[in-house]
C-alpha positions as CSV (number, residue, x, y, z in Angstrom):
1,X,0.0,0.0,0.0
2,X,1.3,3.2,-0.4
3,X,0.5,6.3,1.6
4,X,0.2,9.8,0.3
5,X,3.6,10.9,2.1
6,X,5.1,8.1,0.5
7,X,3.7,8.7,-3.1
8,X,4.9,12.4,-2.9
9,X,8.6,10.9,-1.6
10,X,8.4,9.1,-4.6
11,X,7.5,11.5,-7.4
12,X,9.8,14.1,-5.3
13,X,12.5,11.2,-5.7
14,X,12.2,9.9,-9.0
15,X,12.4,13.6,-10.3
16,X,15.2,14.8,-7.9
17,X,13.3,17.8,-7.1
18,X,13.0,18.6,-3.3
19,X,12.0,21.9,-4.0
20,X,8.9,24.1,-2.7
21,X,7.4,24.5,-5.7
22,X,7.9,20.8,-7.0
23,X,6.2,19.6,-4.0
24,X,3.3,21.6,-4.5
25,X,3.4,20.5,-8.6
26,X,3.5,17.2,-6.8
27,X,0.8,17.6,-4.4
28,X,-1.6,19.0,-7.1
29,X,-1.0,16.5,-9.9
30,X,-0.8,13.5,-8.0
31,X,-4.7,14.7,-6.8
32,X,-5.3,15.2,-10.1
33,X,-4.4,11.8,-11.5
34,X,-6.2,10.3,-8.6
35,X,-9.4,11.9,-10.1
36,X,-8.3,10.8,-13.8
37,X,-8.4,7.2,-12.4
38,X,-11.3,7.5,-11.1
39,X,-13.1,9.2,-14.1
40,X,-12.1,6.7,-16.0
41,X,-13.9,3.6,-14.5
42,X,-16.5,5.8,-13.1
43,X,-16.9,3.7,-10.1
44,X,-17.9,4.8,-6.7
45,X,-15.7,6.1,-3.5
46,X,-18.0,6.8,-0.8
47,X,-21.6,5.9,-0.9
48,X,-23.6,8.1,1.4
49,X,-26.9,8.9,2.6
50,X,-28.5,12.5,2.8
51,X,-32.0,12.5,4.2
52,X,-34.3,15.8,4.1
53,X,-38.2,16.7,5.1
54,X,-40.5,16.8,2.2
55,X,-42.0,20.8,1.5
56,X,-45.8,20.6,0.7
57,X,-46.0,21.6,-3.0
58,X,-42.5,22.1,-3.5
59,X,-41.2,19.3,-6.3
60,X,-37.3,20.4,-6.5
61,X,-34.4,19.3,-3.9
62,X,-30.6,20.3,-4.1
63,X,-28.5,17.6,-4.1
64,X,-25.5,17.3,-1.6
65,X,-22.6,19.2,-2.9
66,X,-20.0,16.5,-3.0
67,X,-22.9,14.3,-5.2
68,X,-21.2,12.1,-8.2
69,X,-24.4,10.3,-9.3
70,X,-27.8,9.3,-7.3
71,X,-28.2,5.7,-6.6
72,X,-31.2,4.7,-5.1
73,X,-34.7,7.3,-3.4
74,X,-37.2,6.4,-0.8
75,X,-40.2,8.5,0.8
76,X,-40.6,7.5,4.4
77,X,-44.6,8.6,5.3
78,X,-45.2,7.3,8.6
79,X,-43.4,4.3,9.6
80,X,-44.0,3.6,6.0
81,X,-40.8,3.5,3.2
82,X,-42.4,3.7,0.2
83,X,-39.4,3.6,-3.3
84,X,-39.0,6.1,-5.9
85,X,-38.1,5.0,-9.0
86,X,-36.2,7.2,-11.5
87,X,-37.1,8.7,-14.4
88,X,-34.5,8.3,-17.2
89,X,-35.9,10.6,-20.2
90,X,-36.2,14.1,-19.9
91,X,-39.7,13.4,-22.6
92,X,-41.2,11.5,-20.0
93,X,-40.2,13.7,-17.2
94,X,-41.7,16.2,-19.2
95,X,-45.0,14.8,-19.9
96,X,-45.3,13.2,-16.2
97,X,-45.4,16.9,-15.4
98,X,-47.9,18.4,-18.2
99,X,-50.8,19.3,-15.7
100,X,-50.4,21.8,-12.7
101,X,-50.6,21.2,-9.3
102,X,-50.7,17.2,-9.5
103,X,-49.6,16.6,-5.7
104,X,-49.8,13.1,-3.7
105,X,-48.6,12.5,-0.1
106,X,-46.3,9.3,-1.4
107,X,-44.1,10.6,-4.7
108,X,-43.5,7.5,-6.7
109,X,-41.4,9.3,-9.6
110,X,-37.9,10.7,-9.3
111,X,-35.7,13.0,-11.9
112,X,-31.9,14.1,-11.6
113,X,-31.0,17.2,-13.6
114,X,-27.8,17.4,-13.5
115,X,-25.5,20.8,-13.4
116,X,-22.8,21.2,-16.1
117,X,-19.6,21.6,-14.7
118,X,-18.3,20.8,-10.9
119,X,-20.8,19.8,-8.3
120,X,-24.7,21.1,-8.1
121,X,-27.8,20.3,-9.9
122,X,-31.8,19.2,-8.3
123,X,-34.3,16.2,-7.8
124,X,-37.4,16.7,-8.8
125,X,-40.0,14.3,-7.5
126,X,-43.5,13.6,-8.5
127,X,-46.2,13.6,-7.5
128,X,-45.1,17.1,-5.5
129,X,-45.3,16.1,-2.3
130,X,-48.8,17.8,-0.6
131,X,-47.5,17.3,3.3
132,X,-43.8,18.7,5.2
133,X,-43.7,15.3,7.1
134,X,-42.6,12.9,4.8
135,X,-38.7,12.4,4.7
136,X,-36.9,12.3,1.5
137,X,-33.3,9.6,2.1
138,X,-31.4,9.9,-1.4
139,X,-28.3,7.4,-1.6
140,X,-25.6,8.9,-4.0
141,X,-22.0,7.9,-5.0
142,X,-20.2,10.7,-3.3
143,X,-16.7,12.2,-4.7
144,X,-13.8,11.4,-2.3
145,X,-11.5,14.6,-1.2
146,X,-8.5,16.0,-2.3
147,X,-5.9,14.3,-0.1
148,X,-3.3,16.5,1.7
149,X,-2.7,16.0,5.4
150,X,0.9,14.3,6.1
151,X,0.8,11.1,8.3
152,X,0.2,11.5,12.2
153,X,2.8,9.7,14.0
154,X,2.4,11.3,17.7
155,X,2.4,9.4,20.4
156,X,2.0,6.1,20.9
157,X,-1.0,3.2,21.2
158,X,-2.5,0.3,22.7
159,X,-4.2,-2.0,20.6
160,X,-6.1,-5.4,21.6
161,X,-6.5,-8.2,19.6
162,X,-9.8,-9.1,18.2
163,X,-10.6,-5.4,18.7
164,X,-11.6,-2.5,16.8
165,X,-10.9,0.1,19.2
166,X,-7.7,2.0,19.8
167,X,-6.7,4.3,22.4
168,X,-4.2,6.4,22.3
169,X,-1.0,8.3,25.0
170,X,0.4,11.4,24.0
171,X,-2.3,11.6,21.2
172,X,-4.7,14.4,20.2
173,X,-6.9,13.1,17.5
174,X,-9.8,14.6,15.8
175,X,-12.8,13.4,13.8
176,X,-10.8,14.7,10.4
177,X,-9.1,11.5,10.6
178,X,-11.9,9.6,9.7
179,X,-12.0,7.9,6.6
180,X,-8.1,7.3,6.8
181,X,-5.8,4.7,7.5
182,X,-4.4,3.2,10.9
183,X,-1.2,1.2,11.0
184,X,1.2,0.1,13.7
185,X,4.8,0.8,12.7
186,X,6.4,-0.9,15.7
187,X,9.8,-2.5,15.2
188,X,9.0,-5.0,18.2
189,X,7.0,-7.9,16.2
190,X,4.1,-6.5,17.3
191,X,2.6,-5.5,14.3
192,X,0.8,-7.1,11.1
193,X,1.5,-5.0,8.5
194,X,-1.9,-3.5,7.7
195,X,-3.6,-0.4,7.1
196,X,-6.8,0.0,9.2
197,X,-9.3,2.2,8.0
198,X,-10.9,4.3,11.0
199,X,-14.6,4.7,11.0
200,X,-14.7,6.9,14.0
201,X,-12.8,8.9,16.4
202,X,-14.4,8.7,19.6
203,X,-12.1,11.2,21.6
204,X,-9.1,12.9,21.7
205,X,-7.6,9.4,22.4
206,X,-9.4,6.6,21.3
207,X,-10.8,5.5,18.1
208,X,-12.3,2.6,15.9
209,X,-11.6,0.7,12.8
210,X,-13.5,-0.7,10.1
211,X,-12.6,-4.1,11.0
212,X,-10.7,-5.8,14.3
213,X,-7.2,-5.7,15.3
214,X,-6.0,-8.9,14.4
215,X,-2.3,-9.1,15.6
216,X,-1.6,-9.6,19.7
217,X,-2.7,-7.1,22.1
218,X,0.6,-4.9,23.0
219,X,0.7,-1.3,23.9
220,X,3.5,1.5,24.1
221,X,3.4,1.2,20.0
222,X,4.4,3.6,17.1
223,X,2.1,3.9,14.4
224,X,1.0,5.9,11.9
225,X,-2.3,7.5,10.4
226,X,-2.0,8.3,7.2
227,X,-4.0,9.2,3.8
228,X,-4.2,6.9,0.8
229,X,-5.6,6.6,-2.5
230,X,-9.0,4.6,-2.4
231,X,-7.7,2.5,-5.2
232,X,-6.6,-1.0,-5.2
233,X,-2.9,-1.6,-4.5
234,X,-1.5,-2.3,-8.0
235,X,-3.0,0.7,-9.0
236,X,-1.9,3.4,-6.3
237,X,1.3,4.5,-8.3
238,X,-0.7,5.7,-11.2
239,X,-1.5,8.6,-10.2
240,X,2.6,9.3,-9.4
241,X,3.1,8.3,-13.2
242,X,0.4,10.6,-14.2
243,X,2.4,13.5,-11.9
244,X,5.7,12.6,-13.3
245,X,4.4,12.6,-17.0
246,X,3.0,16.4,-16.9
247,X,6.4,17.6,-14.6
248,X,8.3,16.5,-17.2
249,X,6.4,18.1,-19.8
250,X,6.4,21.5,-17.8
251,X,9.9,20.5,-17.9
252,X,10.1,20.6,-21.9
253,X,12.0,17.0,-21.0
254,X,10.3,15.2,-24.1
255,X,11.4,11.7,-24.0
256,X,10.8,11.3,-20.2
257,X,7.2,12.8,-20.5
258,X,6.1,10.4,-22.9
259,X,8.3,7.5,-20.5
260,X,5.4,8.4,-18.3
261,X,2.7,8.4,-19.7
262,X,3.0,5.3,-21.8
263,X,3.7,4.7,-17.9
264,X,0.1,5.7,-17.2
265,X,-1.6,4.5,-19.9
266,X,-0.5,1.3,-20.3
267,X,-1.1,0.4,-16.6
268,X,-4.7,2.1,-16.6
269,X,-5.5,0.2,-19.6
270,X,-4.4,-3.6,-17.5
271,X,-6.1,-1.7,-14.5
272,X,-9.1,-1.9,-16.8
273,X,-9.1,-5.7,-17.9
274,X,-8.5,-6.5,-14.2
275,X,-11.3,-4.2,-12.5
276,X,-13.7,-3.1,-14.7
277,X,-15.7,-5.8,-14.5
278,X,-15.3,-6.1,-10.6
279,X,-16.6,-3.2,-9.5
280,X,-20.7,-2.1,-8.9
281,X,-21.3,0.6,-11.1
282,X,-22.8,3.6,-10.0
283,X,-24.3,5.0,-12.8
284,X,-28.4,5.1,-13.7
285,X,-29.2,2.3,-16.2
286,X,-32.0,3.3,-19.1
287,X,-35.0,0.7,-18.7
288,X,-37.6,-0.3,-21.1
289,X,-40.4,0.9,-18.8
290,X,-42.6,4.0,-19.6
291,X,-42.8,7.3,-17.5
292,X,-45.5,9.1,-19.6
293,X,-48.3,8.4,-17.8
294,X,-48.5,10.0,-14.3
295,X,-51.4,7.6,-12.8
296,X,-49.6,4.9,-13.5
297,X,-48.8,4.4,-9.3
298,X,-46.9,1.2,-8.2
299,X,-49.0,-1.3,-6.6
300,X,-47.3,-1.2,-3.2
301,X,-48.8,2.5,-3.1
302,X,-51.8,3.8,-1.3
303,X,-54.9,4.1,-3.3
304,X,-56.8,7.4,-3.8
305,X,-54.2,8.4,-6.6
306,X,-53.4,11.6,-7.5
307,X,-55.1,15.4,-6.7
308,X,-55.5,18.2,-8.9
């Protein structure tokens, strides 16, 4: 695995530039290769879930600002969770929509307009809700952050096998940390090798993992907590290749640019045979089934249809 310190050592390394503004080239591009990987197999990072209170007659909703692509929409009325099924062609959205104030207290219909460009864009819903009590929970493919935060190595920890909790002397850690990666760096034997991903910091000194401990219980241990690219293994040094290809062309150093990015391309394309066919996909598939006629309502619905 390798870290985001160690990926800038390498770029930093392979291109014998220590200097301030090569490490900030570094920084940027490495981020931006990350993203280039990820656009390319379009596959998700983080999968959340925003939830919101419906607005009687209101039929639009922003979307979460960090919002890739919606997955799945429910209405909860009651104790009741009714799902929303999306609408893929703007026609039919369109024509769903043709009469004026068709409202329902269960939407069965959902539409994702999209915003050109970074971030933004609505869901519109239909029927428009007629009550503020229902509550709207929208599951989306959420882009992951610019890394940037060198590794946290103060202190030292006390780990149990078995266990997903850590606690921490000499430590300050905050809920930032979340989402990175925990690894004892011990010297002693005491460690397995692995990175950790924390799921929450409970304090200042103690915190949890996605999955259990599973080396001996010891304490009085170094470690680290560091960033990494959410990619698998044999494919965390592409975005260092993808860095190293466009410092050598702001270096006008022609043969090694193109070095590189063969580099990246070439190892991208394997990435693809290997993983492209492994991953869920996160984007809305067209169906054969028709939007156009807006009483068509589920049969898991209430009756009594829709008002106008």
């Amino acid at each position: 695995m390798i870290t985001w310190d160690q990926s800038i050592t390498n770029c930093q390394d392979t291109a014998q530039d220590y200097s301030t503004t090569g490490l900030a080239f570094f920084k940027r591009r490495l981020n931006d290769g990350y993203k280039k990987v990820l656009a390319e197999f379009g596959v998700q990072q983080n999968e959340r879930t925003q939830t919101s209170s419906t607005v009687a007659n209101q039929q639009y909703y922003q979307v979460p600002y960090d919002l890739i692509a919606p997955k799945s929409i429910t209405v909860t009325v009651g104790s009741i969770v009714y799902p929303v099924t999306w609408v893929e062609s703007q026609q039919a959205w369109d024509e769903m929509n043709m009469y004026t104030n068709r409202t329902a207290t269960v939407p069965f219909r959902a539409f994702y307009r999209p915003r050109f460009g970074v971030n933004g864009g609505d869901i519109g819903i239909y029927p428009i809700p007629s009550a503020s009590t229902s509550t709207i929970s929208l599951v989306y493919t959420a882009t992951d952050k610019n890394l940037s935060q060198t590794a946290y190595t103060t202190g030292t920890v006390t780990v149990t096998s078995n266990s997903a909790t850590v606690t921490g002397s000499g430590v300050t850690w905050n809920a930032q940390m979340v989402g990175r990666y925990f690894q004892v760096t011990d010297s002693g034997g005491n460690t397995d090798g692995q990175f950790y991903r924390i799921v929450s910091v409970i304090s200042a000194t103690q915190l949890t993992l996605e999955q259990t401990y599973e080396n001996t219980t010891a304490s009085g241990l170094t470690y680290q907590i560091a960033e990494m690219f959410a990619l698998p293994e044999e494919m965390q040094v592409l975005p260092e290749y993808y860095a190293l290809w466009h410092y050598y062309l702001t270096k006008q150093s022609k043969d090694k640019a193109l070095t590189f990015e063969g580099m990246f391309k070439q190892e991208l394309s394997v990435a693809k045979v290997t993983w492209a066919k492994r991953v869920r996909n996160n984007k809305i598939r067209p169906t054969r089934r028709s939007y156009a006629f807006p009483n068509a309502v589920p049969y898991y619905y209430p009756s009594g249809g829709i008002s106008s």
